[in-house]
Each structure stands twice: as structure tokens, then as C-alpha cells.
C-alpha positions in Angstrom: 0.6 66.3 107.2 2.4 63.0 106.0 1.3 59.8 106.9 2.2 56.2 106.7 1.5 55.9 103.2 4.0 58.8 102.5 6.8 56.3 103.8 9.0 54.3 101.3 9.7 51.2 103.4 5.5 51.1 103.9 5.3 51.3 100.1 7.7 48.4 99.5 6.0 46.9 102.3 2.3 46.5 100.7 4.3 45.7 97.2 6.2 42.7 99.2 3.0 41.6 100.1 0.8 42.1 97.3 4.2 39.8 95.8 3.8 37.2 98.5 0.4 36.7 97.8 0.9 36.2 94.1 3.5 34.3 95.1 1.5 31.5 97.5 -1.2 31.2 95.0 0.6 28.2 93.5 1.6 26.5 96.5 0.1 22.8 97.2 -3.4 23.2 98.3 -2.4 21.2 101.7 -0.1 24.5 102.6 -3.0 26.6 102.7 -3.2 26.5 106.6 0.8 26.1 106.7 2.9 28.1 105.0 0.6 29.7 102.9 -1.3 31.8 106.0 2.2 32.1 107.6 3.6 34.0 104.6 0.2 35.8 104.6 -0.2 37.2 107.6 3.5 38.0 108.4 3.5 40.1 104.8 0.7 42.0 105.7 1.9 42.7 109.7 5.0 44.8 107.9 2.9 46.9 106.5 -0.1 46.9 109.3 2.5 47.4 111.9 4.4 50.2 110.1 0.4 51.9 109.7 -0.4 51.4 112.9 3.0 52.6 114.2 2.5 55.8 112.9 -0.8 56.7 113.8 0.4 56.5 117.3 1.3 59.8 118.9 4.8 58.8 120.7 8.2 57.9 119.3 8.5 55.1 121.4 5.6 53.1 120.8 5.9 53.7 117.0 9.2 52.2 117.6 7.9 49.5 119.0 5.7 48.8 116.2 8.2 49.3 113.9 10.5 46.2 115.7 7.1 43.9 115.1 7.1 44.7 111.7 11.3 44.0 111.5 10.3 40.2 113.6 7.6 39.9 110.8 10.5 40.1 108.0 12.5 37.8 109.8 9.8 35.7 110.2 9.2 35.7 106.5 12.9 35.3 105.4 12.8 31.3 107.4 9.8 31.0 105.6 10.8 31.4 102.0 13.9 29.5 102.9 11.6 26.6 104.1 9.1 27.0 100.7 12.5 27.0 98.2 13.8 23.9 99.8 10.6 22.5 99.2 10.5 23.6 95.3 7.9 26.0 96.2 9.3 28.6 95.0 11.3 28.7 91.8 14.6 30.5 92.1 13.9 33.9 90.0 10.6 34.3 92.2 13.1 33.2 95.1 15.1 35.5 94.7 13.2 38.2 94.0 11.5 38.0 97.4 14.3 37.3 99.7 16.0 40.5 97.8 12.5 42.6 98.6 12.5 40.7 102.3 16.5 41.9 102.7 15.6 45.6 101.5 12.6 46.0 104.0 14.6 44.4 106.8 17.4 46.9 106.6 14.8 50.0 106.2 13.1 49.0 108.5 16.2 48.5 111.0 17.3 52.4 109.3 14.1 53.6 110.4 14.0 52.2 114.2 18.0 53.9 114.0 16.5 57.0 113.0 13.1 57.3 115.3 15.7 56.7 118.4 18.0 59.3 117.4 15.1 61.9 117.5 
């Protein structure tokens, strides 16, 4: 039986993160409880929510998880705009992540296309 950890956008998901922690690690100490814990925790609530999603045994409440996750990625997409235009972020790490944050947005939107269809 597959699980969540079968799934690619779940896989991308724990890489974005594992990326976003690397990432923060040389942001100003005095962002620790700002932007540093915001890009944190909404990383890791893709990937949680996607997990938890699909442990559930209904359609529609995985969906539901699944749109968390998608408001986490948006979240995180102001959020690296915020930590560029305050240098950060250097523009290949920059890119890199809103590219990564782009990608798991429009699987994740795929995916909520694809569980309603069912």
C-alpha cells in the first residue's frame, strides 16, 4: 500500500524544507523569531499537511489538508520576497527557492484537481 512518502510533491516538499532551513541559517540572529520561524514552520506544514492528509481515510478531508499545505507555499512565496528585499537571500539561493516554492504550488494545486475529480 502507498503512502505519503510514495508522493513526489511530498518528496519535493521535505527537500524544500530541508532547503529552507539551510537557507535561514544565515539570516541575522534578530530574525530568529521573525522570519526565520515563519519560513520554518510554513516549510514543514507542506509537507506535515500533505502526511497528515493522507493518513486520513476520506477524499475530502485529505483535500482539505492538501489546500493548508497550498496556503503554506503561498505563505512562503511573500516571505522569501520579503527576505530578498532585505538581502537575505542572495539571488542564486533566491531563485532557487521561489522556483522549488512555484513547483510545489502548482503540484500541489494538480493534486487538489486530481483528488476532486475522483
Amino acid at each position: 500500500m502507498k503512502t505519503h512518502k510514495d508522493l513526489d510533491v511530498w518528496k519535493l516538499a521535505v527537500e524544500f524544507t530541508t532547503d529552507i532551513y539551510r537557507s535561514t541559517q544565515v539570516f541575522p540572529r534578530h530574525e530568529l523569531y521573525g522570519l526565520v520561524s515563519q519560513l520554518r514552520r510554513a516549510s514543514i506544514s507542506i509537507a506535515s499537511n500533505i502526511a497528515e492528509g493522507a493518513a486520513r481515510h476520506s477524499t475530502k478531508e485529505f483535500i482539505q489538508f492538501v489546500y493548508h499545505a497550498l496556503g503554506s507555499a503561498s505563505e512562503i512565496e511573500t516571505q522569501l520576497i520579503v527576505s530578498k528585499n532585505l538581502e537575505y537571500l542572495d539571488d542564486t539561493t533566491y531563485e532557487l527557492l521561489i522556483s522549488k516554492q512555484t513547483q510545489l504550488s502548482k503540484m500541489l494545486s494538480g493534486m487538489i484537481k486530481s483528488l476532486k475529480e475522483r
